[in-house]
N, CA, C and O atoms as CSV, one atom per row, in Angstrom:
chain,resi,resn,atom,element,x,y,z
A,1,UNK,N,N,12.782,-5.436,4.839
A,1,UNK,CA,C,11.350,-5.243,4.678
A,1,UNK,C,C,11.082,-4.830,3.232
A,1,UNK,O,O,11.878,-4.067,2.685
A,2,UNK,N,N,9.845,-5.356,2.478
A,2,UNK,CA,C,9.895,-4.854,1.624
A,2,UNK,C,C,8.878,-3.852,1.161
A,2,UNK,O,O,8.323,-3.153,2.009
A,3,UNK,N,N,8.579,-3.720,-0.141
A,3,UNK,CA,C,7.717,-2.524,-0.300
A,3,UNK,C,C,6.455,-2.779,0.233
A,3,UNK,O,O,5.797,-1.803,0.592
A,4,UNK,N,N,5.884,-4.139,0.382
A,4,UNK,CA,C,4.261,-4.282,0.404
A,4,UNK,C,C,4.627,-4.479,1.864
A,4,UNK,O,O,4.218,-3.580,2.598
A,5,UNK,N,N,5.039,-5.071,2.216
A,5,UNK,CA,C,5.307,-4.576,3.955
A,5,UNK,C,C,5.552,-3.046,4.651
A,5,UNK,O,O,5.317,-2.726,5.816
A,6,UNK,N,N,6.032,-2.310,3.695
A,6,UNK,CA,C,5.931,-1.354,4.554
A,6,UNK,C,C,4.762,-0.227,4.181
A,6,UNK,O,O,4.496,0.796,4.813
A,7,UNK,N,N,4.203,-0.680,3.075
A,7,UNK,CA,C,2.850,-0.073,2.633
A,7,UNK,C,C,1.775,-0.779,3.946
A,7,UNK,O,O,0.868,-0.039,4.327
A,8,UNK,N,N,1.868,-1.899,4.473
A,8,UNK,CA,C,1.162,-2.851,5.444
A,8,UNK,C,C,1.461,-2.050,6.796
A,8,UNK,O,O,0.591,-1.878,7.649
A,9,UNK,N,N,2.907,-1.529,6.928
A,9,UNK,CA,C,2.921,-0.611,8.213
A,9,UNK,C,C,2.545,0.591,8.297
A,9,UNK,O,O,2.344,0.873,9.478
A,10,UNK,N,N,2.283,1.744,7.360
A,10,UNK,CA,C,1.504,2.848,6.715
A,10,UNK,C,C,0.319,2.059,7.025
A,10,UNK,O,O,-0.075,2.505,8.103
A,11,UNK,N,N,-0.192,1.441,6.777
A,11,UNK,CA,C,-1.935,1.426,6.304
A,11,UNK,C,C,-2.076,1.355,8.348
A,11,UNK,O,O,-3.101,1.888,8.773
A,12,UNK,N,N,-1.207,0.805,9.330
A,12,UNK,CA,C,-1.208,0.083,10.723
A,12,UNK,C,C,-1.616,1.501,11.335
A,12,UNK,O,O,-2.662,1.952,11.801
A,13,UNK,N,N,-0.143,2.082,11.098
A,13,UNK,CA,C,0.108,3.126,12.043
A,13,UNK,C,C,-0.862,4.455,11.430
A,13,UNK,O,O,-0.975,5.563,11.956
A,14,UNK,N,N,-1.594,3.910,9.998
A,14,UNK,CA,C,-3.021,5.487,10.177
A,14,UNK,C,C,-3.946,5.253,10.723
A,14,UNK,O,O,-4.735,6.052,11.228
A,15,UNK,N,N,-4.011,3.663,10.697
A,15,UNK,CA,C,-5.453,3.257,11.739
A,15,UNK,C,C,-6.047,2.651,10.375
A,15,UNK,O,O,-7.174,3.078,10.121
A,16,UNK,N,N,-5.627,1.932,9.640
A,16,UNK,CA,C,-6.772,1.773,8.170
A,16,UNK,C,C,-6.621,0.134,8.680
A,16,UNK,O,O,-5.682,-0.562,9.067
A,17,UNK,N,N,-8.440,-0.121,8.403
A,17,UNK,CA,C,-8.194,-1.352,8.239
A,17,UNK,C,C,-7.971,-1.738,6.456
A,17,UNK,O,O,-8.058,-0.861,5.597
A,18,UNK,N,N,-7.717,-2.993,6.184
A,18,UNK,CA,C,-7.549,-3.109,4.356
A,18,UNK,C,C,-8.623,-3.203,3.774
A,18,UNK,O,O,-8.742,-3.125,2.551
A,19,UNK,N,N,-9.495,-3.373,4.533
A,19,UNK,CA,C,-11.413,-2.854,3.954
A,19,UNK,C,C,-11.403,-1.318,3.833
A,19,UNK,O,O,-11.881,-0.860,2.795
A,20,UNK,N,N,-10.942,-0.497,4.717
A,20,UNK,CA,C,-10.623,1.399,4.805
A,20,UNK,C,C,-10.105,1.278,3.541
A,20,UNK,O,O,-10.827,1.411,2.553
A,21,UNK,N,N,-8.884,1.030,3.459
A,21,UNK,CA,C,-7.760,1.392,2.675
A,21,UNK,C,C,-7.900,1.361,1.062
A,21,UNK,O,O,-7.598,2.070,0.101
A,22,UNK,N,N,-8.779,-0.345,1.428
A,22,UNK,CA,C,-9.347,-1.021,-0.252
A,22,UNK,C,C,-10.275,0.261,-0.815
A,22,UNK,O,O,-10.113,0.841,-1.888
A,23,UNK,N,N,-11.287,0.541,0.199
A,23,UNK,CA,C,-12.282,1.819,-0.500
A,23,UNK,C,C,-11.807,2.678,-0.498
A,23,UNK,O,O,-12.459,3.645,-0.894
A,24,UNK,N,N,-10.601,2.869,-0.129
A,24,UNK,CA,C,-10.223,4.402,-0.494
A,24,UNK,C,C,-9.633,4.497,-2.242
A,24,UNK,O,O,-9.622,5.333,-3.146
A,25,UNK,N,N,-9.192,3.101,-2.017
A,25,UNK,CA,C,-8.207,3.229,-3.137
A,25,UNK,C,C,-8.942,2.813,-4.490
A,25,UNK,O,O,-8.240,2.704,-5.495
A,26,UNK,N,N,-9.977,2.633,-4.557
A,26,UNK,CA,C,-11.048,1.995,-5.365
A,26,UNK,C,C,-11.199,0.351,-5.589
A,26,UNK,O,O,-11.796,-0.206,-6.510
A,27,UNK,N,N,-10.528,-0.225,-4.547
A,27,UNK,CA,C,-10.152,-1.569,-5.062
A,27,UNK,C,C,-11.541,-2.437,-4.453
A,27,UNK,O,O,-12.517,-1.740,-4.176
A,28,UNK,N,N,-11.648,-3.931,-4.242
A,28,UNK,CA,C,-12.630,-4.459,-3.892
A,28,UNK,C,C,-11.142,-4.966,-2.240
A,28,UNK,O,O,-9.914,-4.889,-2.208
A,29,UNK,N,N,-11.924,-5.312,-1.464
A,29,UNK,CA,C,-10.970,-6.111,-0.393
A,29,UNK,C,C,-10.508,-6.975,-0.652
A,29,UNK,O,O,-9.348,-7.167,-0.288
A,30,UNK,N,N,-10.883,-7.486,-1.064
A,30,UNK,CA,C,-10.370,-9.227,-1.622
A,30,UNK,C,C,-9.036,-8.877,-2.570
A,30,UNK,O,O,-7.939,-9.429,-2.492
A,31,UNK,N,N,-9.442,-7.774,-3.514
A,31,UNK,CA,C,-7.961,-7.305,-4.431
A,31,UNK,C,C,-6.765,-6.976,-3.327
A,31,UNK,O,O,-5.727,-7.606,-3.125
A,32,UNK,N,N,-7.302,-5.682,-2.631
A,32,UNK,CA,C,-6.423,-5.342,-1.800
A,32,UNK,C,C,-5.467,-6.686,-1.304
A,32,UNK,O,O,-4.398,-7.088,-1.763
A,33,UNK,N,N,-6.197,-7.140,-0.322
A,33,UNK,CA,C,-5.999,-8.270,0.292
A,33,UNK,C,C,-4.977,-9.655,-0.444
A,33,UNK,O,O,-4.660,-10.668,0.178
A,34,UNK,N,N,-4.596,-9.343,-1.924
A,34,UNK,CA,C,-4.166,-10.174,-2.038
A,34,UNK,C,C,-2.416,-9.485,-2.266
A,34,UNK,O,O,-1.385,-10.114,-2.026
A,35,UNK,N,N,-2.477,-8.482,-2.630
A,35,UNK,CA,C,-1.470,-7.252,-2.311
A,35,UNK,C,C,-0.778,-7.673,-0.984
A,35,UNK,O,O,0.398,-8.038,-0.971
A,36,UNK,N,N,-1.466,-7.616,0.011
A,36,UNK,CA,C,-0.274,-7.547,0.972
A,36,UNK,C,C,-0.159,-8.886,1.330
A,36,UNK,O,O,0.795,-9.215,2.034
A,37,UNK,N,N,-1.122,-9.869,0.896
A,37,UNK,CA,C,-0.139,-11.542,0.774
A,37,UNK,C,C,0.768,-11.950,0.031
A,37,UNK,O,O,1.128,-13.123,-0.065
A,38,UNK,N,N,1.281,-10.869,-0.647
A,38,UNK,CA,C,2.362,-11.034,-1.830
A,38,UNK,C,C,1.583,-12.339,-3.306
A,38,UNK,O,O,2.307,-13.089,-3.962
A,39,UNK,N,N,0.220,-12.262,-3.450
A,39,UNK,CA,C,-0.141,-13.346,-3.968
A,39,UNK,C,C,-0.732,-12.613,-5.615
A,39,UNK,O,O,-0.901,-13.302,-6.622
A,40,UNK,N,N,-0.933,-11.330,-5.556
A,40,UNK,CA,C,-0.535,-10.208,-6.280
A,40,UNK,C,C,-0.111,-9.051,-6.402
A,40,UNK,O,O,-0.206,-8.135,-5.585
A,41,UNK,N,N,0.705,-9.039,-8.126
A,41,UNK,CA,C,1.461,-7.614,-7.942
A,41,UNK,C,C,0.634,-6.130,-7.995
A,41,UNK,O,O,-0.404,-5.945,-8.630
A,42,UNK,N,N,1.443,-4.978,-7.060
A,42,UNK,CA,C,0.461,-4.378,-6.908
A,42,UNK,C,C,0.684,-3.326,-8.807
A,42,UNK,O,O,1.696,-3.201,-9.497
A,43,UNK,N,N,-0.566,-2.863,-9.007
A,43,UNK,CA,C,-0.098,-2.106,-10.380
A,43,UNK,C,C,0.263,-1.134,-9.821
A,43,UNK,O,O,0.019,-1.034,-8.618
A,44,UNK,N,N,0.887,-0.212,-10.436
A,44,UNK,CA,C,1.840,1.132,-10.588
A,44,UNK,C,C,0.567,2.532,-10.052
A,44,UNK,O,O,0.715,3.302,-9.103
A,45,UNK,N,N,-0.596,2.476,-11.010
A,45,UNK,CA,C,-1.422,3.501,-10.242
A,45,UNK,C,C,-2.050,3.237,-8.774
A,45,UNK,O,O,-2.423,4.102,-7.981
A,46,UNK,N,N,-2.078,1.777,-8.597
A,46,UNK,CA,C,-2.054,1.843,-7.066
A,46,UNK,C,C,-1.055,1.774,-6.078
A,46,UNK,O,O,-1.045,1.642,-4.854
A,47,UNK,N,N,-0.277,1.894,-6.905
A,47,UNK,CA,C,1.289,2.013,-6.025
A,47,UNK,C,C,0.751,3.919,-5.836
A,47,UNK,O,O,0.171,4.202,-4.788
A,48,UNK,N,N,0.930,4.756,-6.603
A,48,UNK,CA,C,1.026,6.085,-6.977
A,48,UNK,C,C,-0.079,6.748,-5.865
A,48,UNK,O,O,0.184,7.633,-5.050
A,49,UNK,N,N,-1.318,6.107,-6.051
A,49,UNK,CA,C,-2.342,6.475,-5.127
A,49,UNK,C,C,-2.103,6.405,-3.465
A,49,UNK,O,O,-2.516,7.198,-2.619
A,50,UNK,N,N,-1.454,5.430,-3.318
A,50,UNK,CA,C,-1.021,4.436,-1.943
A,50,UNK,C,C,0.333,5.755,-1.098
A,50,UNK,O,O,0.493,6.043,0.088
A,51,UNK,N,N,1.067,6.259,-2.367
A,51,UNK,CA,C,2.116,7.053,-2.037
A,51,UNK,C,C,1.868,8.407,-1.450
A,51,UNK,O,O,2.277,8.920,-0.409
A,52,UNK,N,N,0.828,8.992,-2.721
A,52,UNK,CA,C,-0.149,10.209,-2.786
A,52,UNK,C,C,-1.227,10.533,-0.853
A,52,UNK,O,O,-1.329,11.515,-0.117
A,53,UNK,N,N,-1.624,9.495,-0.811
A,53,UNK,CA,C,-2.617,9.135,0.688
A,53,UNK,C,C,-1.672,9.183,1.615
A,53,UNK,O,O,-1.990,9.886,2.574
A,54,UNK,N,N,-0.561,8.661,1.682
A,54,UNK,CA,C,0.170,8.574,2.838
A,54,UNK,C,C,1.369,9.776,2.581
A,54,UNK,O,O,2.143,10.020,3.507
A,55,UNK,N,N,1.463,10.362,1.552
A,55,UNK,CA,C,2.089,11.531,1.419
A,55,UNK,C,C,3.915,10.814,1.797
A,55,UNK,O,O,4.744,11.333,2.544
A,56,UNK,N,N,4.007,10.048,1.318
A,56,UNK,CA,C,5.637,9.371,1.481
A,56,UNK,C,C,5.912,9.204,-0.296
A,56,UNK,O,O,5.105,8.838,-1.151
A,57,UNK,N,N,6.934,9.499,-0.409
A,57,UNK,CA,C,7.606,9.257,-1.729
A,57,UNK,C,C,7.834,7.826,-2.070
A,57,UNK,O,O,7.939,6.972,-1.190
A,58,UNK,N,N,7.916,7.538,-3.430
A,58,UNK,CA,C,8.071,5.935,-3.747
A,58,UNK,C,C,9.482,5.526,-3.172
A,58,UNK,O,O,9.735,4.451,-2.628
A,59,UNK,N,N,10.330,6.537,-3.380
A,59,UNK,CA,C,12.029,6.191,-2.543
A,59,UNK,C,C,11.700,5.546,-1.078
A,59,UNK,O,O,12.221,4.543,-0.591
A,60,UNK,N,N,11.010,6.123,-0.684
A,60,UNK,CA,C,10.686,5.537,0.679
A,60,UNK,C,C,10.204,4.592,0.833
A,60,UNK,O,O,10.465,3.853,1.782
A,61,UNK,N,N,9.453,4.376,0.039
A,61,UNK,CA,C,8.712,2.375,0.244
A,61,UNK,C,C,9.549,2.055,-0.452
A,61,UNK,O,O,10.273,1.191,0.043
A,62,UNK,N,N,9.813,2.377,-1.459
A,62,UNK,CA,C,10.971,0.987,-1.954
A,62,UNK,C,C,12.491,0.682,-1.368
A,62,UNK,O,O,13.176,-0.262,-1.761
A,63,UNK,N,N,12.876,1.570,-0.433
A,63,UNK,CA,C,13.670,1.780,0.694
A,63,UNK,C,C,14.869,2.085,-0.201
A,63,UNK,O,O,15.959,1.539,-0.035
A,64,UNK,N,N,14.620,2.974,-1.150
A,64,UNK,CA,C,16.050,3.997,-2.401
A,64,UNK,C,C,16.863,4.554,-1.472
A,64,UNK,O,O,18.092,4.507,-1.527
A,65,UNK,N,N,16.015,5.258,-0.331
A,65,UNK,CA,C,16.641,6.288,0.154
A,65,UNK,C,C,17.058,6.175,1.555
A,65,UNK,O,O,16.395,5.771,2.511
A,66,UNK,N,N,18.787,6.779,1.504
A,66,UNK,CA,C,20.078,6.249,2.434
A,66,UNK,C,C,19.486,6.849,3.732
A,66,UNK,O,O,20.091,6.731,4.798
């Protein structure tokens, strides 16, 4: 699994839809939305924000940690 997949299972299991998630994060939906089609990369402060909200470390989405 990779990172934008398991940012996709975080957003499932809080209850966010990617319209929730997009306004939380300041994005438009359509941006969001192209994030978890792998059709863009996500930038680094919305990686940071995404980590920060769900209170999981980046080791953990990027699956660092054993």
């Amino acid at each position: 699994m990779d990172y934008i997949e398991k940012i996709k299972e975080l957003r499932k299991q809080s209850g966010l839809s990617q319209v929730e998630l997009s306004k939380r994060l300041g994005l438009s939906s359509s941006a969001y939305g192209l994030y978890e089609t792998h059709q863009r990369q996500m930038d680094m402060d919305t990686f940071k924000k995404i980590c920060q909200m769900f209170k999981v470390s980046s080791d953990d989405i990027l699956g660092l940690k054993k």
